[in-house]
N, C-alpha and C positions, 0 to 999 in steps of 0.2 A: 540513622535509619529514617525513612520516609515510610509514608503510606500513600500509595499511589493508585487511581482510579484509570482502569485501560476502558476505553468504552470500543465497541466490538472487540472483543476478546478473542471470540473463536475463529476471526478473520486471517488468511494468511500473513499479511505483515506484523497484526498485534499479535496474535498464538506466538512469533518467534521471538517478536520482541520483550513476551512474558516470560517464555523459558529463559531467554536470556538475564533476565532483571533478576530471577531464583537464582539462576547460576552465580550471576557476577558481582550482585551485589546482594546488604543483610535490607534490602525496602521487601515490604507486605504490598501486594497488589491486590486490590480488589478490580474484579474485573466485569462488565456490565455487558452481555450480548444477547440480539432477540433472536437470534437462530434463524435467519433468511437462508435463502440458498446459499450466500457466502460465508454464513457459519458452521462450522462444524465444530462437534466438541471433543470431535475425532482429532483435532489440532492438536486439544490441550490434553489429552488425553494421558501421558506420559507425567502431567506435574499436577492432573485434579487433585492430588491426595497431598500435594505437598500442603504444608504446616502454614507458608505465609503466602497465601492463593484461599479467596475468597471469589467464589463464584456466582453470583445473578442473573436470573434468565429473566429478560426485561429489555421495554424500550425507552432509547433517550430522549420519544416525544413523551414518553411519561413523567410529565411534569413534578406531581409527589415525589415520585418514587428516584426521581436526579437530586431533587431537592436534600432528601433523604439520604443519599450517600455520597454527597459534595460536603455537606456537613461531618462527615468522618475521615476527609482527605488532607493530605495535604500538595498534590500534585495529580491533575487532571492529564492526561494524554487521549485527545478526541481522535481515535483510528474508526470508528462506525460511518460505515457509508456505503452506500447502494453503489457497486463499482462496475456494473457491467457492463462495458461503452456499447455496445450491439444492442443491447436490449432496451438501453435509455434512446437508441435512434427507431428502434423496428416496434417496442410498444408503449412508447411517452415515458416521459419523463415526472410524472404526477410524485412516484414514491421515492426520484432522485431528488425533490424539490423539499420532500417533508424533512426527509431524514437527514441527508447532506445539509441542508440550510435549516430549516425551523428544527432538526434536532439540535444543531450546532449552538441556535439563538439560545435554545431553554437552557442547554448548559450553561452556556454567557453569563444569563440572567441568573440563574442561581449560584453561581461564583459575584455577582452584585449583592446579593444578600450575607454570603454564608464564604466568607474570600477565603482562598487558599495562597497557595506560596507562588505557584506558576501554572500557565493552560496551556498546554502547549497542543495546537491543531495540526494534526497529520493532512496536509493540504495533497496538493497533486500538480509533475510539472504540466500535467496535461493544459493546466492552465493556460499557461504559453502559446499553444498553436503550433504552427508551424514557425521555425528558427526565423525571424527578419533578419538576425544576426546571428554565426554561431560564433565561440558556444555564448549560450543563453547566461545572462545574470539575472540576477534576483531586481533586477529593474526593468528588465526585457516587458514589450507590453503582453496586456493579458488578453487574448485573442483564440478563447477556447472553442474547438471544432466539433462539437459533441453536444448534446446535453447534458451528459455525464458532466463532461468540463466545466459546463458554464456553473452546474451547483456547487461545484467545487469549486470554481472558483467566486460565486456569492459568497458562500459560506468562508472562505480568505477574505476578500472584503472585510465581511461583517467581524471576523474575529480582529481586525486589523481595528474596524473602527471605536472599539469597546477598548481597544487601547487608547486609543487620540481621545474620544469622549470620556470614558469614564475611570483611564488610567489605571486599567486592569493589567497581572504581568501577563500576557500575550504574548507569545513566542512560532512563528508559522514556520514550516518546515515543506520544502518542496520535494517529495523524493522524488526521482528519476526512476525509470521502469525495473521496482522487483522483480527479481526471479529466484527460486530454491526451493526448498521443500515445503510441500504442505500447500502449493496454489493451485487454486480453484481451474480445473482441465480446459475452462472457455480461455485463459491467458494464450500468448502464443508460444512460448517456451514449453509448459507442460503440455499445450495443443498437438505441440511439433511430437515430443518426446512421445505421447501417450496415442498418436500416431502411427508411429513409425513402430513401435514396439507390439502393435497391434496390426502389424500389415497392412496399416490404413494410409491412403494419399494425403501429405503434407499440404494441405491445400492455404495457398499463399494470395496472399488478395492482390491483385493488379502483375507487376511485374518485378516484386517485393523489396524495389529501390528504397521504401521507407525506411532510413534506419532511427535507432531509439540508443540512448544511451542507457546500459545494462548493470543493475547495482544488484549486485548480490544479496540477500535478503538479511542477513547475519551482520554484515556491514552497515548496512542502513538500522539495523539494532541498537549496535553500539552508537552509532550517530544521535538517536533519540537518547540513548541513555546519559551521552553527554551534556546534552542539551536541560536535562534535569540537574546535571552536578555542576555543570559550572555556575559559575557568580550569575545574579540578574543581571544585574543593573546594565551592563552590554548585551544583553540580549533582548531584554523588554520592546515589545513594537517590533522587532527585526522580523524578516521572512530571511530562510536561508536554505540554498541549495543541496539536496542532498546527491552526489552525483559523482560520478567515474572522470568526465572528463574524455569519455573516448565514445563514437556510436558506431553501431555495426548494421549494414543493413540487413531485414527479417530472411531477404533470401540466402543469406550468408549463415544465419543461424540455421535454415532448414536443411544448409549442407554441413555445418558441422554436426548437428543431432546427427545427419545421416552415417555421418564417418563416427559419430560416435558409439552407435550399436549395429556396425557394422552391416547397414542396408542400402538399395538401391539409390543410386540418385533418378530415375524413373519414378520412385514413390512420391515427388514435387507434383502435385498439380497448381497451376494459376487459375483464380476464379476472379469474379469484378471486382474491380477497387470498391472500398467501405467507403461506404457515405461519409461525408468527414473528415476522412483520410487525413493525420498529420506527417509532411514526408519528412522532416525532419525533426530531430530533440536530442540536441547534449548540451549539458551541463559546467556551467563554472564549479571550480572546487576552491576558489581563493579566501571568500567570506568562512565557511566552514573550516575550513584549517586556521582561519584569524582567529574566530571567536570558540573556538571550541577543539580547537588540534585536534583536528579529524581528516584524514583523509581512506579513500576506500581502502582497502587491505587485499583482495582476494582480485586477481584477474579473471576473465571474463572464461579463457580457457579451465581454468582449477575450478570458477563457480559451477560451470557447465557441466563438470565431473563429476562434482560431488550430486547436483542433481538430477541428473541422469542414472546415478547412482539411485540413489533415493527413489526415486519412480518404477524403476526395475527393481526393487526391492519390495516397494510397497504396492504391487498391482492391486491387491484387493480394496485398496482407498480408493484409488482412483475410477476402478471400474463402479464399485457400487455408487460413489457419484453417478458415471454417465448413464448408468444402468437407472437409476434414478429419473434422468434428465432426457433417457430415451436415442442418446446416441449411441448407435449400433459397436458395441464389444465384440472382434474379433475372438475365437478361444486364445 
């Protein structure tokens, strides 16, 4: 048994990857999140009361206060990060730059003090750009399109170079684009779903050629969880893809939601391509099945189900989000 530190906790990839880690295995997570727009506690909501589930509301530029609970772990997993690609282009990028990168360093720095067993940074493939090759490997160059990206991918860098300088175990992890329950309604999958299910226009950026390689969020769970149990010593320094292997384009997703709660395909609108636009992203799965016999489990059709499911179940999450954020809720 581990004790393991989730930083954003109440974020949609870490909330499942913390039910998962109660479920699947006997590790205690303490979990660290400051409650931005992309926290909800509404995530964890189901396991607050569990027995090995310690909860912090706090941030990771809070030097003390990382200091002070790196000292009681023994397994960091950094998922905190400002992820909103729209909003890092339409109002700066100042708090993707604190949080994604100088939160990233103070953790660094306080595992230089106070070491644990392994840090494993939840990176992002946005890294990549657009495909120069598909699919992408974990060597493919880093040519991020965003601001979002570029601190994501500083903060890869920098976890990368605390391994080469100061031979910390560092372990990067690229997921490929989550989807499933419990994500924040600006993504495009809950966009599409919480949409359509509201009578509202599927509005598709450009002419929604882009496609993205599509990882089930349960999947990409067990992927992290591996990543904790297997041996260091091949993994230390490594970045490693988390990813399907297959990509769909967005406008192929805005017709399968459609066929999936049975509405018009007329509910498509096209509006201008996003600044930054990446048109293509899939993933190697070779590295990940080498060093950690992993590969995804759940197709793209069964992931789509279950959360389309989920969102038609859960309307009152999703609404008081937009209700919140000011985007017009159909009854």
């Amino acid at each position: 048994m581990k004790r393991v530190l989730v930083t954003g906790g109440a974020g949609f990839i870490s909330s499942n990857f913390i039910c998962h880690l109660l479920e699947a295995t006997e590790h205690e997570v303490v979990t660290l999140d400051a409650l931005t727009y992309a926290g909800n506690l509404e995530n964890l909501a189901d396991v607050m009361s569990h027995p090995r589930l310690s909860f912090v509301h706090g941030d990771i530029r809070d030097t003390g206060l990382v200091r002070e609970l790196v000292g009681g772990v023994d397994v960091i997993v950094n998922a905190a990060a400002e992820s909103h690609v729209e909003k890092s282009i339409e109002h700066g990028a100042s708090e993707f730059v604190t949080t994604n990168v100088e939160g990233t360093q103070i953790l660094l720095d306080a595992i230089r003090v106070t070491p644990v067993e392994r840090f494993i940074l939840i990176s992002s493939s946005e890294v990549y750009g657009t495909a120069d090759y598909a699919p992408m490997d974990e060597e493919h160059p880093l040519k991020p399109r965003s601001p979002y990206a570029a601190t994501k991918a500083g903060a890869d860098r920098l976890a990368y170079s605390y391994w080469t300088t100061y031979g910390l175990p560092i372990v990067i992890v690229r997921p490929f684009n989550n989807y499933g329950p419990r994500q924040h309604p600006e993504k495009v999958v809950p966009r599409f779903i919480t949409q359509a299910l509201a009578d509202e226009p599927l509005t598709v950026h450009g002419d929604g050629h882009a496609s993205r390689d599509w990882l089930y969020v349960l999947d990409d769970a067990e992927a992290i969880e591996r990543v904790i149990e297997a041996p260091l010593e091949p993994l230390a320094g490594e970045v490693i893809n988390v990813a399907t292997g297959i990509d769909i384009p967005v406008a192929d997703i805005a017709r399968l939601v459609l066929d999936a709660l049975g509405k018009p395909s007329d509910l498509v609108r096209h509006v201008d391509e996003r600044l930054g636009q990446v048109d293509r992203h899939i993933g190697t799965t070779e590295k990940a099945e080498r060093l950690l016999g992993w590969r995804a489990r759940t197709s793209f059709e069964e992931g789509l189900e279950r959360t389309v499911a989920w969102y038609r179940d859960n309307e009152a999450w999703w609404k008081s989000i937009l209700a919140r954020e000011a985007r017009p809720v159909s009854p």
